[in-house]
N, C-alpha and C positions, 0 to 999 in steps of 0.2 A: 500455525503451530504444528510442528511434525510430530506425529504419534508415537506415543510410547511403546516401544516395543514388550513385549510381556509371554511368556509361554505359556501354552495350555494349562501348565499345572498349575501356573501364578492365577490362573484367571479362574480357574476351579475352586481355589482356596479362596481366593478373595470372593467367590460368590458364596461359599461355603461360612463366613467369616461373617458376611451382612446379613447372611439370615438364620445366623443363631446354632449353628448345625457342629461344628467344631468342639464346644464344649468351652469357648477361652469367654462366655458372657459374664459379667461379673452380677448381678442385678439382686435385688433384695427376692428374702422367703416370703412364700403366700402370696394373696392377693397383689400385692403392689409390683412385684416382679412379672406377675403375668400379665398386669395392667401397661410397666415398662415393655413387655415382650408383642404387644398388638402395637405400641405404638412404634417400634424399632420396623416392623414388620410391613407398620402400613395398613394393615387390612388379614383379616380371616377368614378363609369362605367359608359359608354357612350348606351345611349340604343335606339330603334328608336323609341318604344313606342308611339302614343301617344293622347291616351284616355285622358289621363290628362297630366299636364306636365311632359316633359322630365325625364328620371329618373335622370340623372345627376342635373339636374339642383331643384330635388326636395332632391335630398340629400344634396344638401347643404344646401338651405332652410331650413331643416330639423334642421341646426345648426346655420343657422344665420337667423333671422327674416329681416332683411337688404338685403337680397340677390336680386338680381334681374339676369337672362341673360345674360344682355351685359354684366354684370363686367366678366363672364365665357372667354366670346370671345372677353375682350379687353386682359384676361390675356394670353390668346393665340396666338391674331393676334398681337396683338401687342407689349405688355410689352415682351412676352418671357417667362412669368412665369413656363407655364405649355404645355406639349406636348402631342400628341396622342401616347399610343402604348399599349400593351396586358399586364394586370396584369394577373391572376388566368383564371377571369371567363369570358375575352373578353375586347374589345374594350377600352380602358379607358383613363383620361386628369390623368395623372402623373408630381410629382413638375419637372421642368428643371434641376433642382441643383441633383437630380438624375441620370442624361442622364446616364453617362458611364457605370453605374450596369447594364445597358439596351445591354451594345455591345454584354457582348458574346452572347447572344439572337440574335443579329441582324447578326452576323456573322455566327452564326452555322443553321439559315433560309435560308440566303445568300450559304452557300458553302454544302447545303445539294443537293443530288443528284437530289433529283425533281426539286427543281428550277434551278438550272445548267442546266438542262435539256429542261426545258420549254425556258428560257431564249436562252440556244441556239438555240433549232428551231425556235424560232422567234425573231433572231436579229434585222431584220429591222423593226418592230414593236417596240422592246425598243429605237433603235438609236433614230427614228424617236419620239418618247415620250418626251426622254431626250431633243434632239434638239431642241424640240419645247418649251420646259419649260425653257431652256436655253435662248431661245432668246427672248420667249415672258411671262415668269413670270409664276406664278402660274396660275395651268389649275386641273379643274375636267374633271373628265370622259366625261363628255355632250360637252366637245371640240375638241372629237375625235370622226369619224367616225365610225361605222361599215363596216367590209367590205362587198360587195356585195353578198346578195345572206343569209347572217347572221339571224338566228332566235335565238331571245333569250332564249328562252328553259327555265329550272328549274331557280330556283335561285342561282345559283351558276356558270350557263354557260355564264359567262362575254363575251363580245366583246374584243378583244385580246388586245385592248388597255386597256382598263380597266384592265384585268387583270397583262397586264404589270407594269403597277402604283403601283397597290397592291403591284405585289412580290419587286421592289424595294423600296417600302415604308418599306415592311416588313425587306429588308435585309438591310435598313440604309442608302440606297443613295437617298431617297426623304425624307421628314416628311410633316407633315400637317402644311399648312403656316396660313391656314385659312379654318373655313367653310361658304359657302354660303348657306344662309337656313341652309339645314342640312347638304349640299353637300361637301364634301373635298374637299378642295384645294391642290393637290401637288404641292411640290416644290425642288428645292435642298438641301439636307442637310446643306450645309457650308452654304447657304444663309436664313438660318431659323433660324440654332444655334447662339445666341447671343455668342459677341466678350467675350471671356474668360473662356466660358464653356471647362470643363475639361475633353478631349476625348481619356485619358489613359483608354486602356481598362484595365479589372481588371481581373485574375485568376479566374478561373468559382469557388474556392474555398471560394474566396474572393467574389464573388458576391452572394457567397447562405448564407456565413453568414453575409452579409450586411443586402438580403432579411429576414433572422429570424427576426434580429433586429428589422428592418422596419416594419414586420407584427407583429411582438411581441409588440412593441411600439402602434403600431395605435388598435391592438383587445384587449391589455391586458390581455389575457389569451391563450396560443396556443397550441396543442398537434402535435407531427408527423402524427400518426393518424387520430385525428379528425379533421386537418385543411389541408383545399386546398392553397396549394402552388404552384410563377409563373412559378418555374421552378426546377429542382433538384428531386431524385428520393427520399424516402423515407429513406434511407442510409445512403444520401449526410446531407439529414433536422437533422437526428439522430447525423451526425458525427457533425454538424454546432452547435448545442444545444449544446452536449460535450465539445466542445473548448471554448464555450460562458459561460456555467457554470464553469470552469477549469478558467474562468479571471474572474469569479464573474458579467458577464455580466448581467447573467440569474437566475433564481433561482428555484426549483422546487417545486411545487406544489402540495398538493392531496386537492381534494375537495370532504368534506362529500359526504357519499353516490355515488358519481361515481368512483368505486372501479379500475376499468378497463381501468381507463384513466390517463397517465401520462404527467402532465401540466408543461406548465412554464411560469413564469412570470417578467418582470422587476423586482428589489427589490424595485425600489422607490414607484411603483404601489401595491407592500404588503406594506410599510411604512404604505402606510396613509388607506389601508383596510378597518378598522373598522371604521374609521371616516368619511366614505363616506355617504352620505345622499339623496334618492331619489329625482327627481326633483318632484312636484305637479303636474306638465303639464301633459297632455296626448300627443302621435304626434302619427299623421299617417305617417308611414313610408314609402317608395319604397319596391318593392317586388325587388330590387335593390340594398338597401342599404346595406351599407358594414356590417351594423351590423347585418342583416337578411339572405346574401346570402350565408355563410355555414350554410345549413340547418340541416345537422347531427351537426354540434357543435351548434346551439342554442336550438335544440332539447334536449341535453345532460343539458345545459348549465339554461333552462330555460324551460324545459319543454313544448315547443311550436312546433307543427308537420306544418306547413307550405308548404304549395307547390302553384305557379304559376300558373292558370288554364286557362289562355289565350289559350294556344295550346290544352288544354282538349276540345272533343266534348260538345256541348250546353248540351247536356242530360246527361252528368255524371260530371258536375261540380257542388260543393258541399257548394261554396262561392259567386262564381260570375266569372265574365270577369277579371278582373284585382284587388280581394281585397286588398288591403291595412292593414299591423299587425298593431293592436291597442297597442300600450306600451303605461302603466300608472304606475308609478311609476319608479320598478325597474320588473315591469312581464310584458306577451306580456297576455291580459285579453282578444283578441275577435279582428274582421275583420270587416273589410267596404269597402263595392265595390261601387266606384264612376263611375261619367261620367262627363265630362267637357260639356256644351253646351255653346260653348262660344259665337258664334254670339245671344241667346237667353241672357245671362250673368248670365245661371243658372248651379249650379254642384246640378245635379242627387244623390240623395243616393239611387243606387239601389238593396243594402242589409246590413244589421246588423248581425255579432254575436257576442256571447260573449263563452268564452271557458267553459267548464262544469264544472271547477274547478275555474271560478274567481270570487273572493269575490273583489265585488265592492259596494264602499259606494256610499251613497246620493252625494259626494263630485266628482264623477267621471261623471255623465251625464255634468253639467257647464264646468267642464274639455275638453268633449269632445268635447261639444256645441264650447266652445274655438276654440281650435281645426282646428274643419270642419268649421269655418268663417275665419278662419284666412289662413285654406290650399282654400277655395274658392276663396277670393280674390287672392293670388297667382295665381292661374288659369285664373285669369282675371273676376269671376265670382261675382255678386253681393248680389246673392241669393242662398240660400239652399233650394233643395225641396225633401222632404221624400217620395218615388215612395210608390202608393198602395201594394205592394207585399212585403214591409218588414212587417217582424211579430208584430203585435201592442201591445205585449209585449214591443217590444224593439223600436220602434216607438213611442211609446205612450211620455216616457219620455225625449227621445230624442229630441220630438218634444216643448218640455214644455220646457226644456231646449234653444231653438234654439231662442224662442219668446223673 
């Protein structure tokens, strides 16, 4: 089958369209729309961030102005919605009606040599875990002891108990019942999965073409190449595309100008292609967000070189602490590094840019002005204040904007 031809701008919208970003979702108010918004999405990543808010909890925001917190962690402690476990890039709240795509994952963690290994030398460490979760419910880490003599060392040298939790989280006999604060709650499996969750596991063949689906549906545009996937080798992604185009699943793709990458997409997401229509909003994104975190495919995709500068040293970062990609329209136009001060009830702007390629109208400062009061109050914040050290280029109108 020969590829669909499609422009840049069709393939920007169309990613812009599957992940909620345009403004055209129709979905119900409250919980049940943000419970529809993880499942369209796929996955949320869970981050611990937090300069500002949570990245999870700003990616949804991002798509529901309605959002708040709790509705996150009633859909988890309590309705059932959504579960803790590993997409691509780490930690993540995944729909429930997914679980079983998740076993072979949990089983091939589970019966790999390390944890066999770990888990046996320290039997009476898990016994004693399990038993106690057994008979007294959901427990985090901070209800278990260190044993004597224990220094916590790097970030990753757990207390055995803690690290027992994990590996059985990880291989499917606990899940997260609950967080406190931010702290997990493990628990038993059977007693977390709601009654009629469907726990046939599935053929690891069957589960990688579930995942195209699932990532093909929520990014609208995907390559083998250019996209990070949960699980499966490169071979497995190629052979899963094949079977998926071979039933008309899938469809294939070329997009001007990126000669070297070979795309595929829903067909119903080419149907409406060209009728796709930028939203006017600007948002400030997470450096988190599902639409930002392959950074080689939005690079390709949109022309934006993005990178996370939190862990860069103070003296060679180029943005800021934690900037934030400025989408307007259907382009990423420029960065903003914030600061939550929330006992003050102020978010800091403590930098502006714009990309040396974005053409921005008169109509895009009020956009942004929008914006940065609408992501402050989410923060809990009442006020904007534009630190001395952005450039009063870009301060100047920003500021005029904000009044």
């Amino acid at each position: 089958m020969n590829p669909i031809q499609i422009t840049p701008t069709e393939a920007r919208r169309i990613a812009l369209r599957c992940q909620g970003l345009d403004g055209a979702w129709a979905l119900p108010p409250g919980k049940e729309g943000v419970a529809q918004t993880i499942q369209r999405l796929a996955y949320v990543q869970i981050d611990t961030i937090a300069v500002v808010e949570r990245a999870h909890h700003h990616v949804l925001w991002s798509r529901r102005r309605d959002y708040a917190p709790p509705l996150l962690d009633e859909l988890q402690a309590r309705d059932r919605r959504v579960f803790e476990y590993w997409w691509s890039y780490g930690a993540s709240y995944v729909p429930m009606n997914d679980y079983r795509y998740y076993l072979p994952r949990m089983r091939a963690y589970a019966e790999s040599a390390r944890t066999d290994q770990w888990l046996a030398a320290h039997q009476q460490v898990v016994d004693e875990v399990l038993e106690r979760i057994r008979q007294e419910g959901p427990l985090g880490a901070a209800a278990f002891q260190a044993p004597a003599g224990f220094e916590r060392g790097t970030w990753w040298n757990w207390k055995p108990a803690k690290e027992a939790l994990e590996r059985l989280f990880w291989g499917g006999r606990l899940m997260i019942a609950a967080r406190r604060g931010f702290q997990r709650l493990y628990d038993l499996a059977e007693r977390v999965l709601p009654a009629g969750t469907e726990t046939s596991e599935p053929t690891r063949a069957e589960a990688i073409r579930w995942l195209v689906r699932r990532a093909t549906g929520a990014q609208g545009i995907v390559s083998v190449r250019g996209s990070r996937w949960s699980y499966g080798d490169k071979s497995e992604i190629a052979q899963a595309l094949r079977e998926l185009l071979d039933a008309g699943e899938v469809a294939p793709v070329q997009v001007a100008g990126i000669n070297k990458e070979a795309y595929y997409a829903l067909p119903a997401a080419l149907d409406v292609a060209a009728s796709l229509a930028p939203s006017p909003r600007a948002h400030l994104l997470s450096p988190f967000d599902n639409l930002v975190i392959q950074r080689a495919h939005v690079q390709r995709l949109f022309g934006f070189d993005y990178s996370l500068e939190c862990y860069v040293p103070p003296d060679k970062r180029r943005y800021g602490y934690f900037s934030l990609p400025i989408l307007w329209g259907d382009r990423f136009v420029g960065r903003l590094d914030p600061k939550a001060e929330r006992r003050a009830g102020v978010l800091l702007v403590r930098g502006v840019s714009l990309e040396p390629d974005a053409a921005v109208s008169d109509d895009f400062w009020p956009a942004l002005a929008a914006e940065l009061c609408a992501y402050a109050a989410f923060n809990g914040c009442a006020q904007v204040v534009i630190e001395a050290g952005v450039s009063p280029d870009l301060a100047a109108p920003l500021g005029e904007a904000l009044r």
